[in-house]
LOROTI-940939 format. One record per residue (C-alpha): residue in three letters; z, y, x negated. Coordinates in steps of 0.25 Angstrom, whole numbers. Each point is the difference from the previous one (the first is absolute). Layout:
N
PT:ALA:Z:Y:X
...
END
This chain:
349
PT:UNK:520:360:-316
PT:UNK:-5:-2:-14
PT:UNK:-15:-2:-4
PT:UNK:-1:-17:-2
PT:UNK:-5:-2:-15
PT:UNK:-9:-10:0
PT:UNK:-4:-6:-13
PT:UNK:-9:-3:-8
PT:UNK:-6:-15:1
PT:UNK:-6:-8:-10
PT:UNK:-4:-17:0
PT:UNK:4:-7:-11
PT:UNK:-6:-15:-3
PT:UNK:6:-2:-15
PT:UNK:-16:4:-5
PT:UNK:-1:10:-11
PT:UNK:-8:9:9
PT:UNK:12:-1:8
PT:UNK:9:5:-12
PT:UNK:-10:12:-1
PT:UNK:3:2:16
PT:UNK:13:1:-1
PT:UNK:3:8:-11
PT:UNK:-10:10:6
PT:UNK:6:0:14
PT:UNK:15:0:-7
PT:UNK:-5:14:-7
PT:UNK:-5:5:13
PT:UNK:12:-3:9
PT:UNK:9:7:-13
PT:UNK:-11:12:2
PT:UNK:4:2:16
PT:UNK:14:-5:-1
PT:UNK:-4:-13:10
PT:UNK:7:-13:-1
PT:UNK:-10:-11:-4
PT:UNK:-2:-13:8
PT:UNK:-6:-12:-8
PT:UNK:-7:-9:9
PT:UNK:-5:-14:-3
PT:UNK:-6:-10:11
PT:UNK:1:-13:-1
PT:UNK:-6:-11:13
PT:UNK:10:-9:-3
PT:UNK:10:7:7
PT:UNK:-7:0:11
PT:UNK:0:-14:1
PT:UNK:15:-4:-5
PT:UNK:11:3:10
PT:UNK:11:-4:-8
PT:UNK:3:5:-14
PT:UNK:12:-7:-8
PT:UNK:12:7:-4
PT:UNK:-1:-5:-16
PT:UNK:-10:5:-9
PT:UNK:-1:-19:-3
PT:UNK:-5:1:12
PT:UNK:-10:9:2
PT:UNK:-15:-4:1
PT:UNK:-6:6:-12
PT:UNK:-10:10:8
PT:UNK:13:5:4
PT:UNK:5:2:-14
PT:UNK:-14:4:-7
PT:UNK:1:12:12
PT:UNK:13:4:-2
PT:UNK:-1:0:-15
PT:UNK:-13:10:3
PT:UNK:11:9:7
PT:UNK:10:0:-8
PT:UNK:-9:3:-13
PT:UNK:-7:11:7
PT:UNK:12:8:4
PT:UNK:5:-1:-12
PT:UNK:-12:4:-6
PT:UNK:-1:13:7
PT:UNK:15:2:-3
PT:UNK:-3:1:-13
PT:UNK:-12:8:2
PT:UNK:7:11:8
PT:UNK:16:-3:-1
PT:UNK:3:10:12
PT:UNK:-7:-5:10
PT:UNK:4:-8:14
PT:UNK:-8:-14:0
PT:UNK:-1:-9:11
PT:UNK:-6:-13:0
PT:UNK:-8:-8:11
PT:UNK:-3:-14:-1
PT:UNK:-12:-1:11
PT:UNK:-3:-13:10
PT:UNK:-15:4:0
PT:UNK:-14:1:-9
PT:UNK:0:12:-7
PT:UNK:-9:10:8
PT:UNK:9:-2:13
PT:UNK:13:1:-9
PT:UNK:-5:14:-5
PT:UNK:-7:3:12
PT:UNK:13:-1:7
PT:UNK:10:7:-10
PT:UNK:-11:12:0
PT:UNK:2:4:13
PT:UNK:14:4:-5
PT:UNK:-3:6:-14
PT:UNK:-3:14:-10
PT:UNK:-12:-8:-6
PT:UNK:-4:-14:-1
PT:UNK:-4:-5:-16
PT:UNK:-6:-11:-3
PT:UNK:-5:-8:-13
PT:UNK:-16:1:-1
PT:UNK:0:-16:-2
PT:UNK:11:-11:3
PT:UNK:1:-13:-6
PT:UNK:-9:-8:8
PT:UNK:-12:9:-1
PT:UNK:-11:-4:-10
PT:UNK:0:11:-11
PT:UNK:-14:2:2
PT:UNK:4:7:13
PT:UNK:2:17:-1
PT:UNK:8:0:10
PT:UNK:8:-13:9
PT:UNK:0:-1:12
PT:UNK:13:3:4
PT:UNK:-2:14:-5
PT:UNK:-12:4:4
PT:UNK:5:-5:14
PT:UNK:11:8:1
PT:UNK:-8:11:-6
PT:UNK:-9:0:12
PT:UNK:11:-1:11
PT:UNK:15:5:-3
PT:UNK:5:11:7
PT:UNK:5:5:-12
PT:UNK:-6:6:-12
PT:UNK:-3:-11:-10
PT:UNK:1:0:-15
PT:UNK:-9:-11:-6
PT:UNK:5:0:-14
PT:UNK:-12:-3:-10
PT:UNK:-8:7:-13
PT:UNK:3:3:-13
PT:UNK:14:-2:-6
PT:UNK:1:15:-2
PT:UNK:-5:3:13
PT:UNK:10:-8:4
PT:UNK:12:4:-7
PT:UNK:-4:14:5
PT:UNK:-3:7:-14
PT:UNK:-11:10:6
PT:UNK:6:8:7
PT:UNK:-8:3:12
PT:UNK:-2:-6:15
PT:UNK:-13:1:5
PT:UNK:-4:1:15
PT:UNK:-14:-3:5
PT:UNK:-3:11:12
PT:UNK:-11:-4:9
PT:UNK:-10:9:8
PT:UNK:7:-5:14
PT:UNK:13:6:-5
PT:UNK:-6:13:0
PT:UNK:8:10:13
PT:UNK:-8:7:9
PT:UNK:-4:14:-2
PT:UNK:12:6:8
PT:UNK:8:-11:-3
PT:UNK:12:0:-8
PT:UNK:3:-15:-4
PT:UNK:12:-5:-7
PT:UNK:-2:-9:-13
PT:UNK:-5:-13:5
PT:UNK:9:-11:-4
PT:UNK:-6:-5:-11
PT:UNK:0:15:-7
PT:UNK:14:1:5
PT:UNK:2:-16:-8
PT:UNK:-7:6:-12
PT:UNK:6:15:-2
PT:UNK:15:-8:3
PT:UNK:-3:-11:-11
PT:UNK:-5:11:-11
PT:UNK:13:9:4
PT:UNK:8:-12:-2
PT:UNK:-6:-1:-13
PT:UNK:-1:14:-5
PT:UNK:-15:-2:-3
PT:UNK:-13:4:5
PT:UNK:-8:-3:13
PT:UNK:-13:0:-1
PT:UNK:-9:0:14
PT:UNK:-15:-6:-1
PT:UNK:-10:2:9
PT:UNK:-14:-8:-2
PT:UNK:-13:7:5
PT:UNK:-13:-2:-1
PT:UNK:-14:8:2
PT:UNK:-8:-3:11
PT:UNK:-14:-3:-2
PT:UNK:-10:4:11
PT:UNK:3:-13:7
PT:UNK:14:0:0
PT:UNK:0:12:10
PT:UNK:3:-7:13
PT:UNK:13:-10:-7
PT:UNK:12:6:3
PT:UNK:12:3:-13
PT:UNK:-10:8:-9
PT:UNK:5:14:0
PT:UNK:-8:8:8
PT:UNK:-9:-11:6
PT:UNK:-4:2:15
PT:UNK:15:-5:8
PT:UNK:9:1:-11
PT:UNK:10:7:-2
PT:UNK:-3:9:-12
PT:UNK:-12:4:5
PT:UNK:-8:7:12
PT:UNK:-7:-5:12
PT:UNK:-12:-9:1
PT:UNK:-10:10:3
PT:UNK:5:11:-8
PT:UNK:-2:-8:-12
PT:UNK:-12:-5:3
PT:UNK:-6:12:3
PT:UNK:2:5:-14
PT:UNK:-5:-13:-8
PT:UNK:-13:1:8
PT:UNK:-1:16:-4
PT:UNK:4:-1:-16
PT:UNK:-12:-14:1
PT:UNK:-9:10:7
PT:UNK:4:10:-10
PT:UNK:-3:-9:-12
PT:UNK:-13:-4:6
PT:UNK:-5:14:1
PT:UNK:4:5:-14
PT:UNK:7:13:-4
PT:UNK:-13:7:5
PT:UNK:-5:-6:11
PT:UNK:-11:-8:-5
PT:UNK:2:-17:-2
PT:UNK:12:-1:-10
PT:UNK:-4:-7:-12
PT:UNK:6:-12:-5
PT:UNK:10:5:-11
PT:UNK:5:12:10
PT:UNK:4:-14:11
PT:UNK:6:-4:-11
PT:UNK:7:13:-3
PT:UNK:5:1:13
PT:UNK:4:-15:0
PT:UNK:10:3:-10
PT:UNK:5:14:6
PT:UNK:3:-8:13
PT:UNK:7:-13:-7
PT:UNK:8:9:-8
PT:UNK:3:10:11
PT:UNK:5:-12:9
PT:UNK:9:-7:-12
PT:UNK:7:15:-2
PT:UNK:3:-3:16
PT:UNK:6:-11:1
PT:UNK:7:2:-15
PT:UNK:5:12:9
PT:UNK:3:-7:14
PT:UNK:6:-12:-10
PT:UNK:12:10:-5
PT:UNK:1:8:13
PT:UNK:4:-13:5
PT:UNK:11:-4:-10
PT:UNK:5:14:3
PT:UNK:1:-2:14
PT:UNK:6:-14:-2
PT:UNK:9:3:-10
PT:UNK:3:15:4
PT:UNK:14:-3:8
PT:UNK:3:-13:-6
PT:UNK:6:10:-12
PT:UNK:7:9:8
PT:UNK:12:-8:5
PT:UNK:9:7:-4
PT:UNK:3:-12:-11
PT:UNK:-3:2:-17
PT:UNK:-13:4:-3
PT:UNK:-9:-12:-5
PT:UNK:-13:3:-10
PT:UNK:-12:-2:9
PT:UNK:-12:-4:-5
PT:UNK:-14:0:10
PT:UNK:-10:-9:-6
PT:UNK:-15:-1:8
PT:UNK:-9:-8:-4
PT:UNK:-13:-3:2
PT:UNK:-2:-14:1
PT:UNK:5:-14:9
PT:UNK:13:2:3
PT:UNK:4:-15:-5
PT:UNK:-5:4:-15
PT:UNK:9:13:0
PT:UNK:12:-6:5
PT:UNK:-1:-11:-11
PT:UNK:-3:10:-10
PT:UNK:11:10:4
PT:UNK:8:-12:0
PT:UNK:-1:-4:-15
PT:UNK:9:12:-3
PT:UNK:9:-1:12
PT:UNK:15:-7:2
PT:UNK:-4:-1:13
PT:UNK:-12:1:11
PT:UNK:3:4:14
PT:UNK:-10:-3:10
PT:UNK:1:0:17
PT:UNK:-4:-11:8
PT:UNK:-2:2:15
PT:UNK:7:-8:10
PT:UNK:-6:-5:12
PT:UNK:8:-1:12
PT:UNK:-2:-14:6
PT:UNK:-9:-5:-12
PT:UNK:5:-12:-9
PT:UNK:-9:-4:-7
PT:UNK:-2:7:-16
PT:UNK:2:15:1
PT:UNK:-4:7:-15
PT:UNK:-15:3:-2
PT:UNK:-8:-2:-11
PT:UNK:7:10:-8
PT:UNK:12:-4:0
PT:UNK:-4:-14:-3
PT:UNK:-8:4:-13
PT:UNK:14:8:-6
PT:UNK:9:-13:4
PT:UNK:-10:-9:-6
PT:UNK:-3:10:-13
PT:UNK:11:10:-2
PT:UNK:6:3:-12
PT:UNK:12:5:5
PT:UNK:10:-3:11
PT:UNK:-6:2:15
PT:UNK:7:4:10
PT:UNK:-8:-1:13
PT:UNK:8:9:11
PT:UNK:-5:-3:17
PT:UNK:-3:12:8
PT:UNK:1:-2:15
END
């Protein structure tokens, strides 16, 4: 029995941000040989049980929809003239439409505005809500026209601290890295993986997702660490010979220990993108040029730098089972609000 395809979806509303969805979800059904399905939801459906058989009698919500169809196929015939497209006129609002055709889909692509949304919104409503609950990846088309049209190049990832394997543990690529290395594949570009960290000051040492910190992952038990912070303080109190330490050697050694604990996490930073990224590349598939990027600094701000030179931004989102509410994180709200560059935001169960 063959493997189903399933396509690639995208919503269509007759907007210009629309256009840009398309075309960008026209490319990446091309790219994985999928079939395309254009959905547009219109409620009046919902209400109408019977639809004349002549266009002169058609109610003009009927036709305005229609028309929205019938422009977009064609569009995105013309955009990529191989490729299989279907088109899907829902009975619904927009999020429940695409909601429901994500359940059955590669990848759900949506505009980053439609046309009811004031342009003084980043990002409507409709995408960010299907951003924070499909069970599909997500691609919120948005950025910079170059970005856009995909001239860089290059996919970035964002890798956080929780993806990181367990000691013995050997992990495979979680599904956003898979999203990620497949789209740059694809593209016979880059992939370039960030990892933001920062450096704990003394009282950070309890907070967990510091790299080395009491309870995290990167770093060693509780006690153990504390032990040696209150032997290099007593140290420093001391001096190099014994007597009270003077004010410029506490400072001396202030610098040594700042420095020596940015080297650390500099080092536990890449080890981590090793460990992340290690048997994502070795699948037997072409070869695709790695790049690991840590860096010091929120997360939110390197994401949205690394996404200024970036076709595309990859980021995971978890899924809660039995949770319905808004599942993204302040993360992944700052890049769909601000990227410049396409998002994709992928769930992990």
């Amino acid at each position: 029995m063959g493997t189903v395809e399933l396509p690639v979806v995208v919503g269509v509303d007759g907007s210009d941000a629309a256009s840009d969805a398309l075309d960008w979800a026209a490319e990446m059904a091309g790219r994985r040989g999928l079939p395309l399905r254009i959905v547009h939801a219109s409620l009046w459906e919902r209400y109408e049980g019977y639809i004349p058989g002549t266009a002169a009698d058609r109610p003009a919500e009927r036709l305005h929809s229609e028309a929205v169809l019938a422009t977009a196929a064609e569009r995105a015939g013309r955009r990529v003239p191989a490729l299989k497209v279907m088109t899907d006129l829902a009975a619904d609002d927009a999020v429940t439409a695409l909601l429901h055709a994500g359940k059955s889909a590669e990848a759900l692509v949506v505009g980053s505005r439609g046309r009811g949304e004031f342009a003084s919104l980043l990002l409507g409503s409709v995408g960010l809500g299907i951003a924070a609950r499909a069970q599909c990846p997500v691609v919120v088309v948005r950025g910079r026209p170059e970005n856009v049209r995909g001239g860089m190049n290059r996919v970035v990832v964002g890798i956080a601290e929780r993806e990181r394997p367990g000691e013995q543990e050997s992990a495979p690529p979680s599904a956003a890295v898979a999203f990620a290395l497949r789209e740059a594949r694809l593209r016979g570009g880059e992939l370039e993986a960030v990892h933001a960290w920062r450096c704990a000051g003394p009282e950070d040492h309890s907070r967990p997702g510091n790299h080395g910190g009491p309870g995290t992952r990167g770093g060693r038990g509780g006690h153990g660490a504390h032990e040696e912070q209150g032997a290099r303080e007593a140290q420093g109190m001391r001096g190099t010979r014994g007597a009270p330490a003077t004010q410029g050697e506490r400072a001396a050694q202030g610098t040594r220990e700042v420095q020596s604990a940015r080297e650390a996490h500099e080092w536990r930073a890449a080890e981590l993108l090793d460990e992340t990224l290690g048997g994502a590349t070795a699948a037997g598939l072409p070869p695709v040029p790695v790049a690991h990027r840590p860096v010091e600094g929120p997360a939110r701000k390197a994401l949205l730098d690394a996404s200024a030179h970036a076709d595309l931004l990859v980021v995971g989102a978890r899924r809660r089972q039995g949770h319905f509410g808004m599942q993204l994180g302040l993360v992944n709200h700052a890049v769909l609000h601000h990227a410049k560059c396409p998002v994709a935001v992928v769930p992990v169960s």
